[in-house]
KOLVO-421994 format. One record per residue: x, y, z negated of N, C-alpha, C in turn; residue in one letter. Coordinates in steps of 0.001 Angstrom, whole numbers, plus 500000, padded with zeros to 6 digits. Each point is the difference from the previous one (the first is absolute). Last residue first. Layout:
// residues N
XYZXYZXYZa...
END
This chain:
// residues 252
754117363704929672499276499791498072500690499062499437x500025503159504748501298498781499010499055500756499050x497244500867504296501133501011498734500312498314499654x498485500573504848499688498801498845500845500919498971x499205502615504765500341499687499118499242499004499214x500759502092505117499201499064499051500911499633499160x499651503584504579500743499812498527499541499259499373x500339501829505390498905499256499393501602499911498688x500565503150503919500257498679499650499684499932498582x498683502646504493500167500263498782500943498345499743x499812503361504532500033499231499241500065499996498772x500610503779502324499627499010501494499775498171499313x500338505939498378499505498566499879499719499072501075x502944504800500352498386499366499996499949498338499575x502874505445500139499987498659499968498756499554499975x502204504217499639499607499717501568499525498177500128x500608503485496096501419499833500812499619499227501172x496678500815496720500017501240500478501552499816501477x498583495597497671499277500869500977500115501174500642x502254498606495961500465499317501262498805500624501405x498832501389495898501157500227499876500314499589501422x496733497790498223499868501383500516500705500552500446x501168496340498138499370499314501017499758501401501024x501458500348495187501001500116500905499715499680501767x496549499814496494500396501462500347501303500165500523x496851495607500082500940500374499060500279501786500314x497256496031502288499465500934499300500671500524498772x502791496080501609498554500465500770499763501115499195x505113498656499292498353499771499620498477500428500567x504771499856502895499697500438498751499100499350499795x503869499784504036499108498538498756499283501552498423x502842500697506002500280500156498765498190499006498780x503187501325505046499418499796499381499867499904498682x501789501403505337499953499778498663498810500463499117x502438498121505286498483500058498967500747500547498337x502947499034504088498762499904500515498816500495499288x505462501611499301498519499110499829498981499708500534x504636502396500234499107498992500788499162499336500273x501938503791496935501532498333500228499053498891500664x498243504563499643501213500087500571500816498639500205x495830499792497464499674500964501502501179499441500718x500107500330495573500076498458500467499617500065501600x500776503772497291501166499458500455499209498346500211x496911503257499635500924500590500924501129499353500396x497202499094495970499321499480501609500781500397500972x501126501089495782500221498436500193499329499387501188x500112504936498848501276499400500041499819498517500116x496202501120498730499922501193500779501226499381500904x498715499004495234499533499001501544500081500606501110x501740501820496206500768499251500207499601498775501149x498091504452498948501547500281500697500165498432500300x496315499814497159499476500488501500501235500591500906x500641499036495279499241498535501202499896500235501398x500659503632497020500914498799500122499860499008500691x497037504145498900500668500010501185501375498975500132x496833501188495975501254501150500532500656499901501153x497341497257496859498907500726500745500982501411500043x502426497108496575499250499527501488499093500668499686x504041499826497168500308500980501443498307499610500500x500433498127496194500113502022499755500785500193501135x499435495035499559498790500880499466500344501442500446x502949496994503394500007500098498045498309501039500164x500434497151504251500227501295499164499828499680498872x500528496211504356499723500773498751500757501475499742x498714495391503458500489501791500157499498500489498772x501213495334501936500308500702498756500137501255500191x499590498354504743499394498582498499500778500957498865x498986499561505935500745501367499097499341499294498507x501418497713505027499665499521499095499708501203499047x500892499060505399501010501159498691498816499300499041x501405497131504576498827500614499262500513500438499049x502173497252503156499490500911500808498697500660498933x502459496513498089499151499204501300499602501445500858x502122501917495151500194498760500620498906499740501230x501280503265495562499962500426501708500342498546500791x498571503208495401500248498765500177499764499636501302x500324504325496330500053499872502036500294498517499500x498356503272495305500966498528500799499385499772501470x499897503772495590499498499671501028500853499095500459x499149503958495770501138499046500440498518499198501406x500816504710496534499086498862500225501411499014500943x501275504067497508498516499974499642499394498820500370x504359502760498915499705498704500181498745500449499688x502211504847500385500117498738499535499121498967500108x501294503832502429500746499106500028500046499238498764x496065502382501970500662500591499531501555499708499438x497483495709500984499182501578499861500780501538498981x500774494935503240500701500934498897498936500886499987x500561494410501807498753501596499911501162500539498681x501545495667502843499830500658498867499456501342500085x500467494673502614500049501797499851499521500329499237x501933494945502225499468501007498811500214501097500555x499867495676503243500673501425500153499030500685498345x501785494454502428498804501106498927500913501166499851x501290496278502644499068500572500137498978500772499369x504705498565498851500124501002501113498627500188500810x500345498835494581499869499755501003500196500630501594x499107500966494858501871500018500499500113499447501489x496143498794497093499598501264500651501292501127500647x499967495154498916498663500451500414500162501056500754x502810498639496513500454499176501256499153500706501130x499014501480495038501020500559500879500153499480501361x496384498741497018500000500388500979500995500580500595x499987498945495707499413498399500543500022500256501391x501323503559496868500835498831500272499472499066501004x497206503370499213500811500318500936501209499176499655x496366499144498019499396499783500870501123500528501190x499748500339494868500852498709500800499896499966501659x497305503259497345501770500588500799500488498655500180x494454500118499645501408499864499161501214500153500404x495369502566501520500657498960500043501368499755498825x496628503947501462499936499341499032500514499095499946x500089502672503603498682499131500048500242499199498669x503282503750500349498568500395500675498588498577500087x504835499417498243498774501043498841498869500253500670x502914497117502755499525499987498711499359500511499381x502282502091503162498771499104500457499229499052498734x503859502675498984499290500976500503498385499008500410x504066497990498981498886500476498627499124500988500427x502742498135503353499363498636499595499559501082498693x502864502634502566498694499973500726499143499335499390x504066500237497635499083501000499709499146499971500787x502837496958500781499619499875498729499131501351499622x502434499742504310498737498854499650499618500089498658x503390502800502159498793500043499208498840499459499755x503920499259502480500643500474498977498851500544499222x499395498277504541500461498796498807499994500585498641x497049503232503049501542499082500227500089498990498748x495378502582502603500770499344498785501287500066500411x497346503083502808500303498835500188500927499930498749x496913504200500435500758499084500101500218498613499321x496981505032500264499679498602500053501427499698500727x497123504073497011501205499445501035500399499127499801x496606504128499091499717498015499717501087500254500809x498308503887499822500512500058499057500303498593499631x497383501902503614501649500233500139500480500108498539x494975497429501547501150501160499028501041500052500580x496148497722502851501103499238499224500915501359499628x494599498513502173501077500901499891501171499715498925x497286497557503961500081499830498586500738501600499779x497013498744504605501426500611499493500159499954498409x496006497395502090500233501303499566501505499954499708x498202496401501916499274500294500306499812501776500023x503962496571501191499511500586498948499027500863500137x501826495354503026500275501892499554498933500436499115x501285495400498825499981500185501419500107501645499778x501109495525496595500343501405500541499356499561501121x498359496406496689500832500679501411500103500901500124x498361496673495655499627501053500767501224500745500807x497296496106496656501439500057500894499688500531501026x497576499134494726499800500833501406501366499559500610x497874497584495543501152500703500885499810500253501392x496160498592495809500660499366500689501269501300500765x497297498852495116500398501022501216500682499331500872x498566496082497157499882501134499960500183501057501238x497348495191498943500626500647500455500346501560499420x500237494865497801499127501144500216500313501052501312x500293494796497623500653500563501133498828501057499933x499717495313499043499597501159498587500697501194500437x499070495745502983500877500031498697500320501264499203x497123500254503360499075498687499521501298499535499253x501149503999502736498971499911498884499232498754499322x503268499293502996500467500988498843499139500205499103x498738498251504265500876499000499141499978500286498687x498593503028503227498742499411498899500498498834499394x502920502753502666499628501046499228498681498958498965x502019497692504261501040499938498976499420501153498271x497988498884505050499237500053498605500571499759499025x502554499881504404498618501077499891499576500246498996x504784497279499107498305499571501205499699501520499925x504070501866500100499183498766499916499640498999499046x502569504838501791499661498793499049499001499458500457x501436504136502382500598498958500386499882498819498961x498647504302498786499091499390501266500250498881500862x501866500936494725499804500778501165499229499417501088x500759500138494284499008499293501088500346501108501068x501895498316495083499905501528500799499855499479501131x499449498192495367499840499561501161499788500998500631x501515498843494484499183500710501328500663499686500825x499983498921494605499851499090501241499288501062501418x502397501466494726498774499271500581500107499611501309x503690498669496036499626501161500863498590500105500907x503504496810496936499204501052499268499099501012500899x502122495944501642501131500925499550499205501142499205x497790495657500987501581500092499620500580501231499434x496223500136502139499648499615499156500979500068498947x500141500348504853500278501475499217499325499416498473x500297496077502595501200500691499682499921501617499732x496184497295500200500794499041499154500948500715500031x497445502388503309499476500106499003500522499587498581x500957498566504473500726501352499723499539500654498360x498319495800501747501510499610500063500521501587499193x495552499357501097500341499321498921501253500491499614x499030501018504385499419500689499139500293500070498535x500623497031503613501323500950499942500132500811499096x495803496419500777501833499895498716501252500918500224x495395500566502353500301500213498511501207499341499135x500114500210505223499653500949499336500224500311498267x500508496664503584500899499561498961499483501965499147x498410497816504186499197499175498789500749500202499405x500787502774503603498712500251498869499976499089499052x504538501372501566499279499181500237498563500042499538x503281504050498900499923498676499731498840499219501132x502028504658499442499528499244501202500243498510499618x501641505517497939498885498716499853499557499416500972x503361503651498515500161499492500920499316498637500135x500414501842495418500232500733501095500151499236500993x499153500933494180500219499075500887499962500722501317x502312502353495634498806499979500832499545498711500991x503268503512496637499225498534499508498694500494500815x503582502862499564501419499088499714498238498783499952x498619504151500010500563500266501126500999498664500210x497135500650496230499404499672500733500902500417501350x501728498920495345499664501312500417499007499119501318x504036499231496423498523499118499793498734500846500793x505888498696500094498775501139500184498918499747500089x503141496479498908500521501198498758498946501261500849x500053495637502776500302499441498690500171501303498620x497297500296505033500964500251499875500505499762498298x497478498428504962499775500367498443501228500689499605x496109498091504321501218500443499711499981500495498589x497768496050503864499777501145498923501466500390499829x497759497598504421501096500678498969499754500901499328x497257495950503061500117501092499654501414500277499350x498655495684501675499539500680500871499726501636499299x502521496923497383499681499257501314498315500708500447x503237502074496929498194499082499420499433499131500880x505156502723498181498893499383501366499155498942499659x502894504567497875499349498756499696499598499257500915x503711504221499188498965499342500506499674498774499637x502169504718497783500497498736499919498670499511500929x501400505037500772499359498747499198500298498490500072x501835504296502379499223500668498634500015498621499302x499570500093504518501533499967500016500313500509498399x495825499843502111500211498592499666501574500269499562x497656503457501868499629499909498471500827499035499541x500755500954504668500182501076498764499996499185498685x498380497981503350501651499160500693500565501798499018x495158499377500459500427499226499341501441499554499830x498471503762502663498916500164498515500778498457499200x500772499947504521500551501336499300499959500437498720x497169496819502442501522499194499955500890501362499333x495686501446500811499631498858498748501961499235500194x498908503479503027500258500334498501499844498652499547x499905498613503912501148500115499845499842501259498491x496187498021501983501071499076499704501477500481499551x496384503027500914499936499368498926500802498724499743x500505502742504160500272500616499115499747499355498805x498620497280503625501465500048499815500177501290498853x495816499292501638500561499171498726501191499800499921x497092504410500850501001498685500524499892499216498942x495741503072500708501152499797499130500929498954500614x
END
């Protein structure tokens, strides 16, 4: 495994999300929040390398402030955090682990996916952001503030939206995030009553081809371990080249 490829998703992965959230600095970590979305994508600590002897008070620290804001307390752990035994810190402050996140690489595809001539896949325009943002929305259940909060984001000249038509009407949605020489692929949703119809599978299909084209060295992409999108990804040629570790404290 490089460690230049994990250095640079994890700078990719964080120079995205962070642009979403209000930051905290815990002197030697960053949590992130967000004051009106109470959601786990807007609330996470990140980028951990405190000093060992300052371990449990970073801990404390993050813990006193998702305290604050009503919210539970997680720690999304990549291979680049630190100490070593940062995972038994956690647990000796009440820190559970959950599912942890696969970060998994296009390479060639083990099996030719097969992809309907009935899915047709284009590039968002401005003029329908508002219908791409409920489309994605509805699909992972989220709150539609989520496309106010994210216009800047995702209006971005490095973020490429696409929109799945089935049969020409709206079915799923998808995001190219294209920075340090690496395609990023993040919100691939289907509404309910289009999926297990070949959406996803047009729309990861198209998103490997064009990050291909605009130079990428690597693309990549963040699901839930042992998730059926994980599968999913697999059939498309991808492989787990890293997990990153999840520890939750719930807000009582």
């Amino acid at each position: 495994m490089s460690q230049q490829l994990i250095h640079n998703f994890e700078k990719l992965w964080f120079s995205f999300r962070s642009r979403w959230c209000n930051h905290h600095d815990l002197r030697g970590a960053i949590a992130f929040s967000h004051d009106h979305i109470k959601i786990p994508f807007f609330h996470r600590v990140v980028n951990v390398h405190p000093p060992d002897t300052q371990v449990d008070r970073l801990i404390q620290d993050a813990t006193d402030l998702f305290k604050k804001l009503r919210f539970d307390c997680t720690f999304t752990l990549s291979p680049l955090d630190r100490p070593e035994n940062l995972t038994e810190h956690l647990c000796d402050h009440g820190f559970k682990p959950e599912q942890p996140a696969s970060v998994m690489i296009y390479e060639h595809p083990i099996t030719q996916p097969h992809v309907t001539d009935t899915v047709e896949i284009e590039r968002s325009g401005d003029r329908e952001y508002e219908m791409w943002v409920d489309i994605m929305c509805h699909s992972f259940r989220l709150p539609r503030s989520m496309g106010d909060v994210g216009r800047s984001v995702l209006n971005d000249k490095q973020t490429h939206r696409y929109l799945a038509r089935k049969q020409g009407v709206p079915a799923g949605t998808l995001v190219l995030y294209s920075q340090f020489g690496m395609g990023c692929i993040d919100f691939v949703g289907t509404l309910p009553e289009h999926r297990q119809q070949g959406v996803a599978s047009a729309l990861v299909t198209q998103a490997v081809l064009d990050s291909q084209s605009m130079g990428n060295q690597w693309t990549l992409l963040e699901t839930t371990s042992g998730s059926e999108a994980e599968r999913l990804y697999r059939k498309h040629g991808f492989r787990t080249v890293y997990h990153r570790k999840r520890y939750t404290r719930p807000f009582t």
